[in-house]
Structure formats: C-alpha cells, structure tokens
N, C-alpha and C positions, 0 to 999 in steps of 0.2 A: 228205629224206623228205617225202613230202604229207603234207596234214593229217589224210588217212585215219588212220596211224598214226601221230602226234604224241606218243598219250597210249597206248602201250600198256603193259598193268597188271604189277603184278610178276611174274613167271614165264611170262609169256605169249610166245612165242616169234613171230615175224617171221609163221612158217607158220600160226600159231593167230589172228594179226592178219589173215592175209589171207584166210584162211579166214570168219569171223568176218562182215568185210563185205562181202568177195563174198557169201556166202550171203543176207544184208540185201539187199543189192542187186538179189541177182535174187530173193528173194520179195517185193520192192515195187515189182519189174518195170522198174526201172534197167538192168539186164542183160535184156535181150528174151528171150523164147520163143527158141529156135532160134537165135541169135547165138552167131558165132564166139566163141568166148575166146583171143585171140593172145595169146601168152606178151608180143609185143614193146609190144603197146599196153598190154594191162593194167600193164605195168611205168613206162609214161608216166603214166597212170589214176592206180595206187594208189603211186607214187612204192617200187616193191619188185622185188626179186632173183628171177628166173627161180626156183630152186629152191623158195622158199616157195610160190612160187605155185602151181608146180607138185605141190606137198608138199597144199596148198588145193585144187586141181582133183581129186584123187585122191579125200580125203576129202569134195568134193559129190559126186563120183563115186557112190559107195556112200552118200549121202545121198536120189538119187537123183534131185541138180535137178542133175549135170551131165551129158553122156555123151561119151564117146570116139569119136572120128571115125576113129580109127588114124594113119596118117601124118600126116593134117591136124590134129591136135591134137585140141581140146575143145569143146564148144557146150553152151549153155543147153540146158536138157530143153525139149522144145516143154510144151503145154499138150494136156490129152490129159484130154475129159470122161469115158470112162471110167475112168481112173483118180482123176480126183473123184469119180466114184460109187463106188467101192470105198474113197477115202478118206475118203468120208461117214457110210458103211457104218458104216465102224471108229468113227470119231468120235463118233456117233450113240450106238453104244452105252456108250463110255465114258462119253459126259456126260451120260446118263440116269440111268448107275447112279451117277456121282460129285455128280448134282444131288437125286437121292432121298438119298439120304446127308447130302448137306447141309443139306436141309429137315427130315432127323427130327433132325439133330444141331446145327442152326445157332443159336445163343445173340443174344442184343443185340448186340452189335459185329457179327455178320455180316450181321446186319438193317440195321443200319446203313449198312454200308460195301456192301452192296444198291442200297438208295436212294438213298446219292450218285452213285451210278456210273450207276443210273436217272436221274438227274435231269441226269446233264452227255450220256450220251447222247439223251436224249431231245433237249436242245438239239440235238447235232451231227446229229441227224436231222431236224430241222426245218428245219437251214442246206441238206442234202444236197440239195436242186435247185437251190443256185446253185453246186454245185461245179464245178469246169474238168472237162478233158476224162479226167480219170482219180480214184480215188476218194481223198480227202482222207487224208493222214496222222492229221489229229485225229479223224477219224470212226474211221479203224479203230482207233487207241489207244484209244480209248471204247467202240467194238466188244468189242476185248478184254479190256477190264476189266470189263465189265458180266458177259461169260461166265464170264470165271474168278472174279467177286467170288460167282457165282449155284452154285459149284462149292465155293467156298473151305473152306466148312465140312465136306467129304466126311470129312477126317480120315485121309484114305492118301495117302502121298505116291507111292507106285509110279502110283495110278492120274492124278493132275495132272501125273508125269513123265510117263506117255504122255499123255497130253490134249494136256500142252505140245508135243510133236512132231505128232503130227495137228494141232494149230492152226496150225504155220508152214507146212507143207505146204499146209492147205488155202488161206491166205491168199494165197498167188500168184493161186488160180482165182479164190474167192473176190471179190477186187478188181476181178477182168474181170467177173463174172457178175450182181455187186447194178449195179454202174452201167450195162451193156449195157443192160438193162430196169428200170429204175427206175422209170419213172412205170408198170408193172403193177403195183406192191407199195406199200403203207404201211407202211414199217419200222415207223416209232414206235408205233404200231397195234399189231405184232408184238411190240415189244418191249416195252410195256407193257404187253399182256394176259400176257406170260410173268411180269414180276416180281409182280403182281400176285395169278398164280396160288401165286407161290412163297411171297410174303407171307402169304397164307391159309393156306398149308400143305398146298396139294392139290396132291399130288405127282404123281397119275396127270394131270391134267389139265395141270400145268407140262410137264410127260414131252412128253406129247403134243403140247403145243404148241412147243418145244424140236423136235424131230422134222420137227414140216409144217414150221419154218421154216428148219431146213437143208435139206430135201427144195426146197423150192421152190428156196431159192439152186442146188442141184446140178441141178436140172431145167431151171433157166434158160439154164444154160452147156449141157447137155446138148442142148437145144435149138438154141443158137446154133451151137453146134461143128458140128450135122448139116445147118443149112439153111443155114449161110454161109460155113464150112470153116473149118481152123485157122487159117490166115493171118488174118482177121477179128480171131478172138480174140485174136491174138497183137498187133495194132496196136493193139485198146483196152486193151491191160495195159499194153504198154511207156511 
C-alpha cells in the first residue's frame, strides 16, 4: 500500500482513505482542473483497489469537484468563475454573520489566538512574492487559520460546519486567483486592516472589509477566466 494510506485511522475504511486524499489533492490542484481520473493510474498513485476508489469518485461526484464522463469514467470539475461567484456569494454571507458573532461574543483567548494567527500570516504574506509558480502550502494554512480564528468565537457550530465546506470549495479557485495577480493587491494591508477592525470591535467596518476582500479575490478569477479562458486558469492551479 503507498504512503498515502499507511496510517489510516480506526474505522476508516480503504473508500473513506481514498476519498479523503483525493479530494486534498484536487483542492490543492494535484489533481488538475479537467484531468482524467483513470481508475488504473490512480490505483498506481494511491497504492488502492478499483472499488474504493471508485466508492471515492462517487462521493466527489456529489461533492461536486468530480464529474462523470459516462463510458470514459471520471475528470476533475474544471474551474468555473462563475461558480466562484455563487460560492462567494454563499461564503460571504456566512462569515459576516459568524464574524459579527464573534466580535460581540469573543473573550481573551479569542483575541489572543486573533493575533497570533495575525502575526504568522502577516509573515507568510510578506514572503508571498518570492513564492514558486503556485501558491505556497504555508501561506494558505495561515490563510485559514487567520479566518477561522476571526470566526472562532461565533458560538454555532451549524454555521462553522458550513463555513468549513465553502472554505474547501472555495480554496481550489482561490489559490489560482491571489497568485494570478498578485502584485495588483496588498494582502497584508488587507489583512491587517481587517484584524485590526476586529480588534476594535467594529463589526460593521470588519464586515465590510471581509467582503471587498473576498470580492476582489472572486473578481480577479472572474476576470481571468473571461479574458484568457479556462485552460489559463487551469495551468496556474495545477
């Protein structure tokens, strides 16, 4: 068996393993836009049995990062800006209303674990122009702790369950769209005027800036996808 599943956890079944990092895979653009998913490679790839995998193609099926080709089996979902605007859409307004939540409910410890999470991405935002040709693992772990640390205190878990599904959907486009145009934006800029606001406790003004700065990420791909077609996009994610 590869090392993909070496360590799979108690009850987790072969299908739930391959499932699992297939899906990692293709939202960190390992698995390309639009690529075939051969049953007979994948089984070389993740060292696993035709039927799990196929058990895993199903369920991203209905996740909706795989699709069915019919006879030809399975392919990566391309990348499709309007479907980032509709997943922004949704996004947007989940973590406005789970970031006001957390600024009238957030105690010390959340202030806390705020500003460390401010202060390591702020780092990996000052490294982002000498990253390679795709966007750094550590930047977007920092990415997402900084968001969900700025959420943390909402107090409903219903609304951080879906948050957490919009966040991994969005982060396939996501990773093509900050690096595409990068030198148009100051992240760190961005994201220190948002903790900042949070810190203070201005929640309309956090909102707001939360907002333009998913707006711009989805505007950027929206951009890209119309004036240099999906193929484009699909080479700077993979």
């Amino acid at each position: 068996m590869s090392d993909h599943f070496s360590s799979i956890s108690n009850g987790q079944t072969l299908a739930d393993a391959a499932y699992a990092q297939l899906r990692r895979d293709i939202i960190v653009g390992k698995r390309a836009p639009g690529e075939r998913l051969r049953i007979e490679r994948l089984k070389s790839i993740y060292g696993i049995g035709p039927t799990p995998l196929r058990e895993a193609m199903q369920k991203l099926g209905q996740d909706g990062l795989v699709v069915s080709e019919g006879n030809r089996g399975f392919a990566v979902a391309p990348l499709d800006p309007a479907e980032f605007e509709d997943l922004n859409l949704a996004r947007t307004v989940i973590e406005k209303e789970a970031l006001r939540l957390s600024i009238e409910r957030g105690k010390d410890p959340w202030e806390a674990r705020v500003v460390a999470a401010a202060h390591i991405m702020g780092k990996e935002d000052a490294a982002l122009s000498a990253a390679p040709d795709r966007l750094p693992d550590t930047w977007e772990r920092a990415n997402a702790e900084l968001h969900t640390a700025l959420v943390s205190a909402c107090g409903s878990d219903w609304l951080l369950k879906i948050r957490a599904g919009l966040h991994d959907h969005c982060e396939r486009y996501r990773r093509a769209s900050v690096y595409q145009k990068l030198g148009a934006r100051d992240l760190r800029a961005e994201h220190a005027a948002i903790v900042q606001a949070v810190l203070d406790r201005d929640a309309e003004k956090a909102c707001a800036l939360v907002e333009a700065h998913f707006a711009l990420t989805a505007s950027m791909l929206t951009a890209e996808g119309e004036g240099e077609g999906e193929g484009q996009t699909d080479r700077r994610t993979a």
